[in-house]
C-alpha positions in Angstrom: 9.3 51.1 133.1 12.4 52.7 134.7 13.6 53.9 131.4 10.2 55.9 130.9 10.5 57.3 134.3 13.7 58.7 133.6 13.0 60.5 130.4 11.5 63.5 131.8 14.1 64.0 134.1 16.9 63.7 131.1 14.9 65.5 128.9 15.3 68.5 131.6 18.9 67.8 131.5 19.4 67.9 127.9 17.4 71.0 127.8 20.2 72.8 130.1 22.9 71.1 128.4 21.5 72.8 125.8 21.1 76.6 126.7 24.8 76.6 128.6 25.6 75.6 124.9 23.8 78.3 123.6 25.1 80.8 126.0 28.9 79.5 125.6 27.8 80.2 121.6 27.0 83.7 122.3 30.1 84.5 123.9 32.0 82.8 121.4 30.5 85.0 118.9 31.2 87.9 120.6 34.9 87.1 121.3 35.2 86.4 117.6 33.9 89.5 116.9 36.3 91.5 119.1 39.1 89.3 116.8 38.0 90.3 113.8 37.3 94.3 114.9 41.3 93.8 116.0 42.2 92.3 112.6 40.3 95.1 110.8 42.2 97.7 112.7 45.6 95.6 111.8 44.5 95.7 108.2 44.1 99.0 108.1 47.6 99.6 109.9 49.4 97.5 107.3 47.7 99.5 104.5 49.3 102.4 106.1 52.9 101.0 106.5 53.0 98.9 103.3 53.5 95.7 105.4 51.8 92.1 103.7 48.9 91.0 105.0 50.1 87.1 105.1 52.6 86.6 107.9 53.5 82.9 107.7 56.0 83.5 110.1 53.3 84.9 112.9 50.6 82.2 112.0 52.7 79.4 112.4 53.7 81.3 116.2 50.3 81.4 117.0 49.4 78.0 116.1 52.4 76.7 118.0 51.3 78.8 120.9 47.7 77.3 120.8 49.4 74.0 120.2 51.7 74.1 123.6 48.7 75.2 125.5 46.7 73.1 124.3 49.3 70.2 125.5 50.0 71.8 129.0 45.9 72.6 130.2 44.0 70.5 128.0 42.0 67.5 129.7 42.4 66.1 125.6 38.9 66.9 124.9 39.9 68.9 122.2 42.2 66.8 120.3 45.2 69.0 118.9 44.8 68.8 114.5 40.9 70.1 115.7 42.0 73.2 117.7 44.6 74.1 114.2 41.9 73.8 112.0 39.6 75.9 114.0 42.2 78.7 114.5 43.5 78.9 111.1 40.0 79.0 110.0 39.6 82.0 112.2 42.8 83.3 111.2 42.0 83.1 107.4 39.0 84.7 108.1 40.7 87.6 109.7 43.5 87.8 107.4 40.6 88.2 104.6 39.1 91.0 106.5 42.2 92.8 106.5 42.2 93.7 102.7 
């Protein structure tokens, strides 16, 4: 009986849950986007001064970067190979864009 009683109460819950989600997805997609706008305008700059688009060198800085942060303010909800697959995901993507 309690556990019936309860539902529409979590159910409102989970509906929040859901839409701060939703809203933390929009922002995401719109931070992305500035990324990738910056990456475009990169491209185009390395076009301009012959430089290579692939800069192992700066990747593996940024991934390090993410990867101290990470360490330093993370509560470990995010667990550390998760957040280097997601950037260098982004990263490839932008990279991509360049050309």
């Amino acid at each position: 009986m309690k556990k019936n009683a309860a539902q529409p109460f979590l159910a409102k819950r989970l509906k929040e849950k859901r839409r701060k989600i939703d809203l933390i997805d929009q922002k995401l997609l719109g931070l992305l986007n500035q990324r990738l706008r910056i990456a475009l305008e990169m491209g185009k700059i390395k076009k301009q001064t012959g430089t290579k688009f692939y800069d192992r060198k700066r990747e593996k800085e940024v991934l390090e970067r993410l990867r101290l942060r990470l360490r330093s303010r993370n509560k470990r909800f995010l667990r550390e190979r998760d957040v280097k697959k997601i950037f260098a995901t982004i990263i490839r993507v932008c990279r991509r864009s360049q050309r």
